[in-house]
N, CA, C and O of each residue as an XYZ file, in Angstrom:
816
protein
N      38.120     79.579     78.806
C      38.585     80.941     79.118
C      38.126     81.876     78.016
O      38.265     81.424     76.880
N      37.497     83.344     78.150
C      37.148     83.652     77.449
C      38.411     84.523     76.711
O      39.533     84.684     77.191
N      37.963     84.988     75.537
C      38.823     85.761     74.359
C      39.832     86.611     75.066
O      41.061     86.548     75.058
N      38.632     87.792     75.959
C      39.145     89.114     76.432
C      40.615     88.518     77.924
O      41.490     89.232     78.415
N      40.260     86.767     78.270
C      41.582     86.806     79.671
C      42.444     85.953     78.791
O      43.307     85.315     79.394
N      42.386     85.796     77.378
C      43.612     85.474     76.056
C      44.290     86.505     75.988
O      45.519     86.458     76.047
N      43.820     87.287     75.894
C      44.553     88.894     75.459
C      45.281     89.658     76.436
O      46.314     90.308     76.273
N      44.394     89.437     77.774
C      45.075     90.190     78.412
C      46.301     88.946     78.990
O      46.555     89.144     80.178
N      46.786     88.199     78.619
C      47.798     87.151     79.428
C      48.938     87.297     78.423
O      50.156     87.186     78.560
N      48.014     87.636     77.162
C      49.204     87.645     76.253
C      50.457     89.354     76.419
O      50.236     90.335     77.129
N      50.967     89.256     76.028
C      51.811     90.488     76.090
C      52.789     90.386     75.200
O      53.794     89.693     75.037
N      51.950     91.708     74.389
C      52.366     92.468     72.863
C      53.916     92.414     73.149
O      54.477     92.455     74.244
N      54.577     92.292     71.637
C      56.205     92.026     71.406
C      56.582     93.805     71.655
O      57.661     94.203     72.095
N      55.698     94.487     71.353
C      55.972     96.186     71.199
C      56.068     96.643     72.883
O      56.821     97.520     73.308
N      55.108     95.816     73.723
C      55.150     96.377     75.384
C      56.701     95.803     75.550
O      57.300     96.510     76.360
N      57.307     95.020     75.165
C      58.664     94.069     75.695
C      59.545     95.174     75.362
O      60.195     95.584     76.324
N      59.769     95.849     74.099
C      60.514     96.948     73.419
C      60.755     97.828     74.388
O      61.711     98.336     74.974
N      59.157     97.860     74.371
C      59.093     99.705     75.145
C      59.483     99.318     76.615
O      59.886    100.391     77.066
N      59.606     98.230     77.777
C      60.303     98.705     78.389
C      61.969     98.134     78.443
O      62.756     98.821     79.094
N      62.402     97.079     77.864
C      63.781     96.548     77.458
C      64.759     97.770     77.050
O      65.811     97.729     77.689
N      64.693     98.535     76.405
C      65.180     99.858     75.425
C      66.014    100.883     77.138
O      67.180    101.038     77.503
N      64.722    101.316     77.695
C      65.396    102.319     79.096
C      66.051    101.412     79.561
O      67.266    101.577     79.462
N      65.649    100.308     80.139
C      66.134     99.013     81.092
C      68.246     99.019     80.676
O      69.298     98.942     81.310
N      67.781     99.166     79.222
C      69.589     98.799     78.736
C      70.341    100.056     78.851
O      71.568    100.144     78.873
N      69.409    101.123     78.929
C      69.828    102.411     79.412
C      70.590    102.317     80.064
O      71.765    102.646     79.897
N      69.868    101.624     81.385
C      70.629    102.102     82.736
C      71.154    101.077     83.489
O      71.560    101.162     84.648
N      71.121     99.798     82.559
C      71.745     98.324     82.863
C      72.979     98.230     82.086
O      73.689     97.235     82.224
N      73.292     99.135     81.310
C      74.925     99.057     80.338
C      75.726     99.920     81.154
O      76.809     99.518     81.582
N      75.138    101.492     81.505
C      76.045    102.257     82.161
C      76.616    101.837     83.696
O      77.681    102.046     84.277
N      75.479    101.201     84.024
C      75.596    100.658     85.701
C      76.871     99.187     85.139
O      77.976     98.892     85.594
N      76.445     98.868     84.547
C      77.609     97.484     84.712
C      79.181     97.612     84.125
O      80.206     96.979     84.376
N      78.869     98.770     83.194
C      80.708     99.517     82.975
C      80.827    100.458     83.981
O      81.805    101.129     83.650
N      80.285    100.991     85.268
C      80.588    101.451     86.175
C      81.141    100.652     87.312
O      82.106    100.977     88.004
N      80.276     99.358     87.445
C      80.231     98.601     88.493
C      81.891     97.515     88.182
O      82.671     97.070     89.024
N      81.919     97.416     86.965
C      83.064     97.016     86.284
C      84.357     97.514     86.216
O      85.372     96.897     85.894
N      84.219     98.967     86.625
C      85.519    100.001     86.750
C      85.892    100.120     84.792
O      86.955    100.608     84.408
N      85.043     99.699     83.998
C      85.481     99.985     82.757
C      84.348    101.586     82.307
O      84.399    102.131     81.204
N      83.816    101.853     82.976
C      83.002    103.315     82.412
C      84.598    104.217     82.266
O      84.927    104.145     81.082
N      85.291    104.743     82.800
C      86.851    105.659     82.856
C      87.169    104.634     81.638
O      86.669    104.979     80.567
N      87.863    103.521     81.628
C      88.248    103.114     80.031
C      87.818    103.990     78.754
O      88.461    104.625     77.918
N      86.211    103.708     79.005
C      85.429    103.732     77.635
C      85.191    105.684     77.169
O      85.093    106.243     76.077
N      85.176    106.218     78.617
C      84.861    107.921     78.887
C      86.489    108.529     77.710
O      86.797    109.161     76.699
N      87.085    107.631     78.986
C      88.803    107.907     78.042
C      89.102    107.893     76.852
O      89.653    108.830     76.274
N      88.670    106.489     76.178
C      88.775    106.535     74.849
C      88.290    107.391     74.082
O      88.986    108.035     73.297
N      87.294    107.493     74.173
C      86.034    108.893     73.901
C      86.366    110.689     73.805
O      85.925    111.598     73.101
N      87.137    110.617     74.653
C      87.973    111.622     75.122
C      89.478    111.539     74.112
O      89.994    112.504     73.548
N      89.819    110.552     74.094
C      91.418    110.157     73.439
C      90.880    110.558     71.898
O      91.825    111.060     71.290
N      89.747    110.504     71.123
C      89.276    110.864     69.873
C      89.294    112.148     69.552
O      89.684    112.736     68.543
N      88.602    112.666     70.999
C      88.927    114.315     70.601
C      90.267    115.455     70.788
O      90.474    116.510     70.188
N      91.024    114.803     71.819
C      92.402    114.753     71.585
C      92.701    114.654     70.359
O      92.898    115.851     70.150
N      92.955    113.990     69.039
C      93.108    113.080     68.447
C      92.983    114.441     66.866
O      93.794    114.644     65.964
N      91.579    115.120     67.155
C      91.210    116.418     66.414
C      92.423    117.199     66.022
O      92.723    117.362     64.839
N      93.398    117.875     67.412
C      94.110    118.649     67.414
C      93.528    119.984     67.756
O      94.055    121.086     67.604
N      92.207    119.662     68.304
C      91.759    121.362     69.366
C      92.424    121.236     70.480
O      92.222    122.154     71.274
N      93.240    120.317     70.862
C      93.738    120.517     72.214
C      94.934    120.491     72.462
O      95.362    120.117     73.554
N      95.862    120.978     71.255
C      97.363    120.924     71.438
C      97.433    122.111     72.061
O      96.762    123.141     71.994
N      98.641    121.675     72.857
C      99.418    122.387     74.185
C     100.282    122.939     73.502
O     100.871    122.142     72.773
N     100.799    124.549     73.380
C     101.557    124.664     73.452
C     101.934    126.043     74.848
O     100.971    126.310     75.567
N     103.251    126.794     75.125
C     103.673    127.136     75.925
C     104.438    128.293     75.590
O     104.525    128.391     74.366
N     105.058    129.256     76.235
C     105.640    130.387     75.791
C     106.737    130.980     77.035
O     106.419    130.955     78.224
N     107.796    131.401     76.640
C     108.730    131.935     78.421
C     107.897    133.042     78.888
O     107.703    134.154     78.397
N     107.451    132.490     79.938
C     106.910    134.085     80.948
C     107.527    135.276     80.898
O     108.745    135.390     80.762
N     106.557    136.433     81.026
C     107.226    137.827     80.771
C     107.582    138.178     82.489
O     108.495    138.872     82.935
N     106.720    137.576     83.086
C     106.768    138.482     84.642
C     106.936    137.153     85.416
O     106.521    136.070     85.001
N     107.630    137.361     86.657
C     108.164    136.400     87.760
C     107.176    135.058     87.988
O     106.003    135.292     87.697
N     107.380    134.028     88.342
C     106.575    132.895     88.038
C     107.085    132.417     89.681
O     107.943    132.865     90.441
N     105.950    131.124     89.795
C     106.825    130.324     91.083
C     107.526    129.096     91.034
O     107.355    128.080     90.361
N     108.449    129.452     91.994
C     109.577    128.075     92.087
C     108.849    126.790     92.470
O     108.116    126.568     93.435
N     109.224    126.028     91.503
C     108.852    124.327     92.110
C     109.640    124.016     93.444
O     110.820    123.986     93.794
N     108.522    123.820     93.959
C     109.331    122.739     95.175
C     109.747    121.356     95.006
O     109.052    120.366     94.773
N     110.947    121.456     95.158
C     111.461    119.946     95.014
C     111.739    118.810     95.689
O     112.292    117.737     95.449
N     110.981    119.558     96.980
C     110.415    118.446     97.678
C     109.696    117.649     98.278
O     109.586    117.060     99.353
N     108.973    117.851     96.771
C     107.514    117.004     96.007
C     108.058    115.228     96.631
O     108.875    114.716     95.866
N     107.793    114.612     97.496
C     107.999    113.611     97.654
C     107.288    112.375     96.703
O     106.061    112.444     96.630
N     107.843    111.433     96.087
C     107.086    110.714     95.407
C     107.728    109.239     95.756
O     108.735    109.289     96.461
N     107.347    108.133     95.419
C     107.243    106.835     95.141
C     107.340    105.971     94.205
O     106.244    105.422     94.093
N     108.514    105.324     93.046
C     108.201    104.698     91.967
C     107.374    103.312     92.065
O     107.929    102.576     92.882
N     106.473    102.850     91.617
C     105.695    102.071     91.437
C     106.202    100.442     91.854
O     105.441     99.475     91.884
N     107.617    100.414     92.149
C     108.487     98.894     92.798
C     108.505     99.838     94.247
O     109.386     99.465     95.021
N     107.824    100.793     94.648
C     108.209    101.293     95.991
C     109.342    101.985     97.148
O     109.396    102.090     98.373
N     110.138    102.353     96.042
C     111.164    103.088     96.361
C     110.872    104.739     96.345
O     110.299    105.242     95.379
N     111.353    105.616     97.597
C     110.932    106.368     97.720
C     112.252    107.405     97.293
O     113.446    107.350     97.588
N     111.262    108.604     96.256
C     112.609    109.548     95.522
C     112.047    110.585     96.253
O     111.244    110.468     97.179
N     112.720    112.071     95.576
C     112.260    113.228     95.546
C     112.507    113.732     94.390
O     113.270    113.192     93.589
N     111.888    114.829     94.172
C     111.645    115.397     92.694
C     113.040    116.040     92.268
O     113.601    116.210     91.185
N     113.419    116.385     93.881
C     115.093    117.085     93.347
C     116.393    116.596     93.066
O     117.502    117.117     92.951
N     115.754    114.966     92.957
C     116.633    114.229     91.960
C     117.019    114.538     90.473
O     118.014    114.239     89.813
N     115.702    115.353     90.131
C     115.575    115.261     88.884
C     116.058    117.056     88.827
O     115.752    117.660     87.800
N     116.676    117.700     89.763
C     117.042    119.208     89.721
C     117.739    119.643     88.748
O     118.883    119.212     88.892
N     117.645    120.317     87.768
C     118.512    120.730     86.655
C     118.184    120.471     85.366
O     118.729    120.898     84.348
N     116.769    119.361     85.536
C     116.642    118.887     83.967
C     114.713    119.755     83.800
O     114.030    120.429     84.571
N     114.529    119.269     82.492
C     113.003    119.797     81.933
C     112.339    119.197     82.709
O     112.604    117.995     82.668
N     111.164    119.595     83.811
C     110.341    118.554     84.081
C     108.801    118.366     83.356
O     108.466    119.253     82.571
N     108.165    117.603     83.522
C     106.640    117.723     82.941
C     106.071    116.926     83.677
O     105.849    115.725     83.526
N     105.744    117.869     84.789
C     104.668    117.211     86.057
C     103.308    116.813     85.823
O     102.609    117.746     86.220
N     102.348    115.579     85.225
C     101.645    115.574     85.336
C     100.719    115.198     86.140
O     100.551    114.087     85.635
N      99.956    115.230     87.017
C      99.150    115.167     88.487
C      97.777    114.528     87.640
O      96.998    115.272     87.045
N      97.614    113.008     87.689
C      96.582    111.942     87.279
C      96.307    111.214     87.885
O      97.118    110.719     88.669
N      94.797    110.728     87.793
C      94.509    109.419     88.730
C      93.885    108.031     87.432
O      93.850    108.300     86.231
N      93.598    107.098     87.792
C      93.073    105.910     87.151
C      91.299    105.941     86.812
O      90.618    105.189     86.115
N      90.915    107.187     87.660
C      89.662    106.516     87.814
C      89.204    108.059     86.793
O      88.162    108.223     86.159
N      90.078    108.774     86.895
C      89.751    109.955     85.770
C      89.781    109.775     83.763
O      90.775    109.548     83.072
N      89.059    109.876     83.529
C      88.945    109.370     82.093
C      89.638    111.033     81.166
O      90.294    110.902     80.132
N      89.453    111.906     81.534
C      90.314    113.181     80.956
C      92.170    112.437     81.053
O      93.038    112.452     80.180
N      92.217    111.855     82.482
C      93.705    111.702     82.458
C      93.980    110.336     81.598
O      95.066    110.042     81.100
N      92.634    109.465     81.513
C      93.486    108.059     80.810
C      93.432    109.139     79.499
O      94.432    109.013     78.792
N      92.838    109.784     79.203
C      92.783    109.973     77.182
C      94.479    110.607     77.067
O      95.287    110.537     76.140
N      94.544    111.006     77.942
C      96.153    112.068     77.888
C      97.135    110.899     78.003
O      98.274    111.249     77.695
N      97.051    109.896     78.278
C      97.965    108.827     78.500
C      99.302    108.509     77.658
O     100.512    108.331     77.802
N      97.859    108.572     76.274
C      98.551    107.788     75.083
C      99.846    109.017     74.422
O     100.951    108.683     73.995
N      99.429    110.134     74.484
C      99.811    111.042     73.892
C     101.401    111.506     74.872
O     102.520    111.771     74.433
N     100.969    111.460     76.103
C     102.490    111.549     76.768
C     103.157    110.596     76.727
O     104.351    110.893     76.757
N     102.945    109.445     76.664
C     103.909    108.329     76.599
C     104.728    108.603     75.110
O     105.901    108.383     74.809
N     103.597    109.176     74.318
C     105.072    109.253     72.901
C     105.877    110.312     72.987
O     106.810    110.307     72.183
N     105.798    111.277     73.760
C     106.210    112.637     73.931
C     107.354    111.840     74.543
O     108.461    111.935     74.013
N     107.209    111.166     75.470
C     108.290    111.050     76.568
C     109.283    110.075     75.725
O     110.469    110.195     76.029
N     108.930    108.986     74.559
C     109.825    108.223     73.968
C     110.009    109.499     72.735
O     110.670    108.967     71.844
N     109.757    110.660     72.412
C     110.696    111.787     71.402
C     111.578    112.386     72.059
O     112.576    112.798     71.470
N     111.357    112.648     73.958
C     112.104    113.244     74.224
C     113.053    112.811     75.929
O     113.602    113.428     76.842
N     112.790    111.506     75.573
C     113.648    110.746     76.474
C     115.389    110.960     76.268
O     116.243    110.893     77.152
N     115.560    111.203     74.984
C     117.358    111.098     74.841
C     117.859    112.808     75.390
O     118.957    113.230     75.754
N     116.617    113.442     75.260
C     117.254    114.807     76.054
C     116.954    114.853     77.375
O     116.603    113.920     78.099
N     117.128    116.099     77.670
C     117.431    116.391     78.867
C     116.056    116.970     79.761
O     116.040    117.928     80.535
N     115.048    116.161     79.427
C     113.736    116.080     79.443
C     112.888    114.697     80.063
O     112.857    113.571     79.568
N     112.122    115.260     81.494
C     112.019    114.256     82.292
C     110.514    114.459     82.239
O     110.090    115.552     82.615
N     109.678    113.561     81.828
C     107.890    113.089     82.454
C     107.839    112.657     83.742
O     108.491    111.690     84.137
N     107.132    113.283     84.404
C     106.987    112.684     85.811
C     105.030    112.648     86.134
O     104.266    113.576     86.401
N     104.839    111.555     86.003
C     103.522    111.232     86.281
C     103.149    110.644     87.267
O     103.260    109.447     87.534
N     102.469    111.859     88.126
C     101.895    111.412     89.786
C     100.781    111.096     89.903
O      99.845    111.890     89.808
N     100.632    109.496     90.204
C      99.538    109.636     90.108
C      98.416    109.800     91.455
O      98.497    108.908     92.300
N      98.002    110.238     91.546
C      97.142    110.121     93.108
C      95.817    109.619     93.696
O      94.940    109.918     94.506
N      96.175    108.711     92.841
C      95.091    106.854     93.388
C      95.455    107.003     94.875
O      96.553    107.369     95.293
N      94.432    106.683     95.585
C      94.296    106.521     96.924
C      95.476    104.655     97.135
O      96.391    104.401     97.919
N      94.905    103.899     96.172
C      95.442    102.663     96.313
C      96.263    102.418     95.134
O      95.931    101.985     94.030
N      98.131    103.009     95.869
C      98.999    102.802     94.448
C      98.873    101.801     93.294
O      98.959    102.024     92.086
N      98.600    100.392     94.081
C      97.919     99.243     93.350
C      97.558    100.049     91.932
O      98.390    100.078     91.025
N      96.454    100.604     91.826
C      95.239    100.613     91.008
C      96.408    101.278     90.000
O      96.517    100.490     89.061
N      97.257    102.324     89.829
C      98.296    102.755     88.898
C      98.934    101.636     88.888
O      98.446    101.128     87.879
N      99.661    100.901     89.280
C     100.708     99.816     88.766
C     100.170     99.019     87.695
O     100.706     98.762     86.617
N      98.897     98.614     88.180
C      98.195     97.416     87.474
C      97.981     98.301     86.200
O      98.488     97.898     85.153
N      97.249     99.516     86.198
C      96.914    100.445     84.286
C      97.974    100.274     83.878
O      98.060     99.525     82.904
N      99.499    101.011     84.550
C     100.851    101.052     83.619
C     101.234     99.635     82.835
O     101.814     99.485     81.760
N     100.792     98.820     83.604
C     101.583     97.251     83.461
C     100.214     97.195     82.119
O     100.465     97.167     80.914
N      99.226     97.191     82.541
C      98.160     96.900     81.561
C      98.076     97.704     79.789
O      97.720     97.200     78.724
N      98.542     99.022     80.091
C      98.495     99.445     79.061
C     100.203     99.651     78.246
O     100.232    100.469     77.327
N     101.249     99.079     78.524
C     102.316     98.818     78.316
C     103.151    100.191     78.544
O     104.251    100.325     78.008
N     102.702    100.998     79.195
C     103.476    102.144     79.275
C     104.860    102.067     79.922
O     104.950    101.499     81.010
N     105.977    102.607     79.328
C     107.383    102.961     79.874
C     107.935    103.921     80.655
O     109.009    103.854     81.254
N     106.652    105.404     80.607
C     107.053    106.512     80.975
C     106.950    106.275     82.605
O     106.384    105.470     83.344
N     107.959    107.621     82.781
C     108.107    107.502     84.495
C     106.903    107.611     85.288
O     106.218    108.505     84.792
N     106.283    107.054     86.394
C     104.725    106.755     87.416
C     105.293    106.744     88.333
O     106.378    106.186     88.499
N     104.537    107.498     89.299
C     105.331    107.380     90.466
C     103.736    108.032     91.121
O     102.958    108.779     90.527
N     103.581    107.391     92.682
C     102.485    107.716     93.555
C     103.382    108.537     94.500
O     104.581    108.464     94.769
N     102.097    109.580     95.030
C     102.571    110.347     96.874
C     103.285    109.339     97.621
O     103.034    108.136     97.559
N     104.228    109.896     98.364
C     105.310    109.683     99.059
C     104.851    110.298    100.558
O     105.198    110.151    101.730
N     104.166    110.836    100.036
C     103.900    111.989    101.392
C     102.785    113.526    100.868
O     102.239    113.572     99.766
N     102.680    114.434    101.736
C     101.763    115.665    101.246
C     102.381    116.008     99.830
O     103.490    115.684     99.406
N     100.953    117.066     98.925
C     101.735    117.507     97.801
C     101.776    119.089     98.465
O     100.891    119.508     99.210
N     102.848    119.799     98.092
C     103.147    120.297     98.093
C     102.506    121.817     97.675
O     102.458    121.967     96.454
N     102.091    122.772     98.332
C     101.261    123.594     98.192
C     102.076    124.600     96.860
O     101.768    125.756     97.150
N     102.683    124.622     95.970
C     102.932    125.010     94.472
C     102.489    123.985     93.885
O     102.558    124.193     92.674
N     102.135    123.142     94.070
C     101.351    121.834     93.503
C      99.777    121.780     93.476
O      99.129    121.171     92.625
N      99.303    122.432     94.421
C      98.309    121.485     94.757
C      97.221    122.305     93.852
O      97.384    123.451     93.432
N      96.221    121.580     93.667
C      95.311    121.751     92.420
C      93.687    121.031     92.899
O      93.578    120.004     93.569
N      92.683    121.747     92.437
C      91.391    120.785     93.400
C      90.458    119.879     91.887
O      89.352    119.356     91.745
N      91.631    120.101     91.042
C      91.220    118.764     89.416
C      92.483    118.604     89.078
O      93.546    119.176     89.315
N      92.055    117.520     88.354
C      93.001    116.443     87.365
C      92.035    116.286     86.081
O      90.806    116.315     86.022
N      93.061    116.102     85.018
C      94.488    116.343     84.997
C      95.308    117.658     85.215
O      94.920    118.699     84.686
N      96.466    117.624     86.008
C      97.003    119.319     86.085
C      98.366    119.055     86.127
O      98.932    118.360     86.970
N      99.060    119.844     84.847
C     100.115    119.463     84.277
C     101.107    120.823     84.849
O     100.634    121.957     84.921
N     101.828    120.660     85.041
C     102.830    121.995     85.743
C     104.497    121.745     84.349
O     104.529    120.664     83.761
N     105.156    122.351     84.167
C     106.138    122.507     82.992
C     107.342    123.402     83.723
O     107.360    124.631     83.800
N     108.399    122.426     84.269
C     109.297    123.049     85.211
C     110.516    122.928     84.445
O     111.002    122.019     83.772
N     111.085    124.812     84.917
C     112.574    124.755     84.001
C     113.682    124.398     84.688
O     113.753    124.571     85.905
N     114.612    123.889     84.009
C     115.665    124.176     84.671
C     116.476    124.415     86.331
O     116.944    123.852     87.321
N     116.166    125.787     85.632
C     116.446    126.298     87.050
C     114.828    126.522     88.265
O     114.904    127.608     88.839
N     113.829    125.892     88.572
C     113.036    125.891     88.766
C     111.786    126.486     88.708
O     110.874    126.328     89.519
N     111.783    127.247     87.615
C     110.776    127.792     87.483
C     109.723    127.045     86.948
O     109.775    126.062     86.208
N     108.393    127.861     87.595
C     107.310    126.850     86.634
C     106.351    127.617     85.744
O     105.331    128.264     85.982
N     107.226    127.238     84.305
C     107.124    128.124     83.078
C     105.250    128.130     82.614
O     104.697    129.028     81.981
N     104.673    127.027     83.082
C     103.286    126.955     83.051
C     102.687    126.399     83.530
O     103.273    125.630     84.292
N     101.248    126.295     83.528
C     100.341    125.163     84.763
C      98.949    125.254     84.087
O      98.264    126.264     83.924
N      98.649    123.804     83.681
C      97.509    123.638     83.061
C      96.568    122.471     83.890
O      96.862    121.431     84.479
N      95.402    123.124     83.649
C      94.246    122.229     84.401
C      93.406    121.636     83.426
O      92.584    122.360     82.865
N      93.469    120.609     83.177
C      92.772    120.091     81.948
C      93.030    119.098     80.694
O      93.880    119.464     79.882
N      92.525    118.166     80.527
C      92.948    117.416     79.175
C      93.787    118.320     78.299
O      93.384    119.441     77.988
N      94.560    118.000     78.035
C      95.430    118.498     76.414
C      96.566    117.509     75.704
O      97.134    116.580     76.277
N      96.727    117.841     74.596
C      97.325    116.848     74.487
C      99.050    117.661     73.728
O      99.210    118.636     72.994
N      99.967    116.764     74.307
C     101.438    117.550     74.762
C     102.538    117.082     73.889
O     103.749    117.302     73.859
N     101.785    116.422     73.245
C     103.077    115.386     71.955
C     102.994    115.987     70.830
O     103.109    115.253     69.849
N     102.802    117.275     70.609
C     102.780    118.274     68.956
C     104.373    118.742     69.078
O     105.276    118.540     69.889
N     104.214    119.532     67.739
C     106.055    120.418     67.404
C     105.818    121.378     68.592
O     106.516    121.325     69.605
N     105.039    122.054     68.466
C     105.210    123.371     69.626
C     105.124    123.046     70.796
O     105.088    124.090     71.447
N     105.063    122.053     71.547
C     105.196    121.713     72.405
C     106.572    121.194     73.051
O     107.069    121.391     74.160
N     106.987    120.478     71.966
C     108.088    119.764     71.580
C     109.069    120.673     71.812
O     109.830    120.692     72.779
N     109.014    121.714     70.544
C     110.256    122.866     71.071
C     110.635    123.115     71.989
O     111.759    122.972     72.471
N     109.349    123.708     72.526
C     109.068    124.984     73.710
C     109.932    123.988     74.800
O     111.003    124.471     75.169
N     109.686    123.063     75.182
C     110.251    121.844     75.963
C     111.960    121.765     75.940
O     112.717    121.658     76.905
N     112.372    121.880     74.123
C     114.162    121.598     74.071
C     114.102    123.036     74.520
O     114.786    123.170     75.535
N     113.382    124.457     74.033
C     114.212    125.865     73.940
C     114.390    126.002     76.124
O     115.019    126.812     76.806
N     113.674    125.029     76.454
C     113.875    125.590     78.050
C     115.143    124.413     78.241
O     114.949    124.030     79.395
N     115.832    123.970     77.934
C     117.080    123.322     78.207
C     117.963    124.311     78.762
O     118.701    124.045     79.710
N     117.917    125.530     78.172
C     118.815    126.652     78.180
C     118.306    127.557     79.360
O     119.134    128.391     79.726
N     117.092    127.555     80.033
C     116.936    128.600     80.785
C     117.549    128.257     82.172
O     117.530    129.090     83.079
């Protein structure tokens, strides 16, 4: 065999590089997609910049008329018992509207679950809806990531003072039903000013 069909059979360690390198490109993202772990890893990623403090929430009492929560937001706790929101009539609520497969809502996870163990002994209720098509897929994250705070899936339609066309979308209901704010977007809700703003609406 001559020299020149040596060479060409052989194949340079640098041609293997150059195409292995894209190949892992689009063979890492495809298999944490195909894996349902791409939302994990987006989340965590997300949970860092949370983490900064550019995204603390805080809140303020409205100057001009706001709208009443409907409280009969039908929901579902995660053993399948079916509530309504106006169980919870009279206390702080903190509606947050999340799904599993959203990585903005896993990064917010960590941060409400401690909010909700500072302000579980008051008169201050987390209510996290989540709206997975297949309740399954929330039971299994809560159980997985050891969370305590209240989860609960649709029961039925949401409720048009509810309804929102992204997640995460956090609504902040007083008392007497007003809904003192409504946020569309990662933030993170476990700071002092948040905290307050949360006990000073006990009173409204």
């Amino acid at each position: 065999m001559s020299r020149r069909g040596n060479e060409e059979k052989k194949q340079p360690p640098h041609t293997v590089r150059h195409w292995l390198r894209p190949a892992l490109y689009v063979l890492i993202p495809l298999a944490l997609y195909l894996t349902g772990w791409h939302t994990e890893v987006l989340g965590r990623a997300q949970q860092a910049l949370l983490a900064t403090g550019l995204f603390h929430r805080s809140a303020a009492l409205p100057t001009k008329p706001v709208p009443k929560a409907d409280y009969g937001l039908p929901l579902r706790t995660l053993d399948g018992q079916v509530v309504s929101l106006a169980q919870l009539r009279g206390k702080v609520i903190l509606l947050n509207l999340w799904a599993t497969w959203c990585p903005p809502c896993v990064a917010e996870m960590p941060g409400l679950q401690r909010l909700h163990e500072k302000t579980k002994s008051d008169n201050i209720v987390l209510v996290l809806l989540s709206l997975d098509e297949n309740p399954e897929k929330a039971r299994r994250f809560v159980a997985r990531r050891g969370f305590t705070m209240p989860v609960y899936t649709l029961a039925g339609p949401v409720p048009a003072v509810f309804d929102t066309e992204s997640i995460p979308t956090t609504f902040l209901i007083a008392p007497n039903g007003d809904i003192v704010d409504r946020h569309e977007g990662m933030g993170d809700y476990n700071n002092e000013q948040m905290v307050g703003f949360l006990r000073q609406l006990q009173g409204r």
